[in-house]
N, C-alpha and C positions, 0 to 999 in steps of 0.2 A: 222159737227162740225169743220171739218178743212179749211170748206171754212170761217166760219165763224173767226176764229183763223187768217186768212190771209187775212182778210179784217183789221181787228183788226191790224196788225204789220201794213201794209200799211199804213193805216191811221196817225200811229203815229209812222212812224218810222224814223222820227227826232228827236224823243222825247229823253231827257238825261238820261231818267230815264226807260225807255223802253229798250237803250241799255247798262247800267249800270246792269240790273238785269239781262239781257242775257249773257251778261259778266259772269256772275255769275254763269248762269245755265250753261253753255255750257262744262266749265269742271266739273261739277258733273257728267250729261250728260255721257261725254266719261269716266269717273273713273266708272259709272253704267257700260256701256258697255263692259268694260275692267274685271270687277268680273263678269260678266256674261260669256262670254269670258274662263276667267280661269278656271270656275266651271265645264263651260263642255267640256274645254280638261283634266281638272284630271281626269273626269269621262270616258272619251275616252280613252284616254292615257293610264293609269295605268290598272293593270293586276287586274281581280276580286278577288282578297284577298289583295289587298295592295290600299294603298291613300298617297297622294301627300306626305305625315307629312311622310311615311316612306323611302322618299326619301333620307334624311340625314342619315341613320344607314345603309340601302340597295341599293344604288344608282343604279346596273345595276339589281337588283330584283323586283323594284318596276314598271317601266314601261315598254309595251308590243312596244319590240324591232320592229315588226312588223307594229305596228300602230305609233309609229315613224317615220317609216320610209316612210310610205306613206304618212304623215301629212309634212315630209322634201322634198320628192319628187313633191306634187303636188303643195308646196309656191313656190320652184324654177322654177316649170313650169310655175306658174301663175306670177312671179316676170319676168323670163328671157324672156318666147316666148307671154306671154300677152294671153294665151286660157282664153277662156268663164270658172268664177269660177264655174256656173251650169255645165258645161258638165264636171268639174275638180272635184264637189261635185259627181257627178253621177259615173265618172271612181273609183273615191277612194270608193265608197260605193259597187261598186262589186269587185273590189280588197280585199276590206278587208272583204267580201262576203265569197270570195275563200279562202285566206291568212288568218283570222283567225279565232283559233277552235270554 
């Protein structure tokens, strides 16, 4: 299917109307991936009796200070020293393994 998709843009990818409509998809596209995104760090993030909505009444009750902070630790590792996000996914899932209950 996707070779077939990419003979497809190929063939007409002069077209006005080909890149007018991608135009178009492209920020849906990343606005989809951005609520996907969000869904599963509330659901990471936040402690099992509490959701992101209880953020504004309980602000340091709500998320697991823990898994914070290994979600803070492994962007700055992957932003400052550039390691592999797999081996940064892998260290942070037995970190939070051990670290949480």
């Amino acid at each position: 299917l996707a070779v077939l998709v990419m003979r497809f843009f190929a063939h007409f990818k002069d077209s006005v109307w080909l890149n007018d409509t991608m135009s178009g998809i492209k920020p849906a596209a990343v606005g989809l991936i951005a609520a996907a995104a969000a869904t599963i760090a509330g659901g990471v993030l936040t402690l099992p009796d509490q959701s992101v909505g209880n953020f504004f009444t309980n602000p340091l009750g709500t998320f697991s200070l823990v898994c914070v902070a290994i979600f803070a630790l492994t962007a700055v590792i992957n932003i400052r020293f550039k390691v592999s996000p797999i081996l940064l996914t892998v260290l942070a899932g037995i970190a939070g393994a051990f670290l949480v209950r």
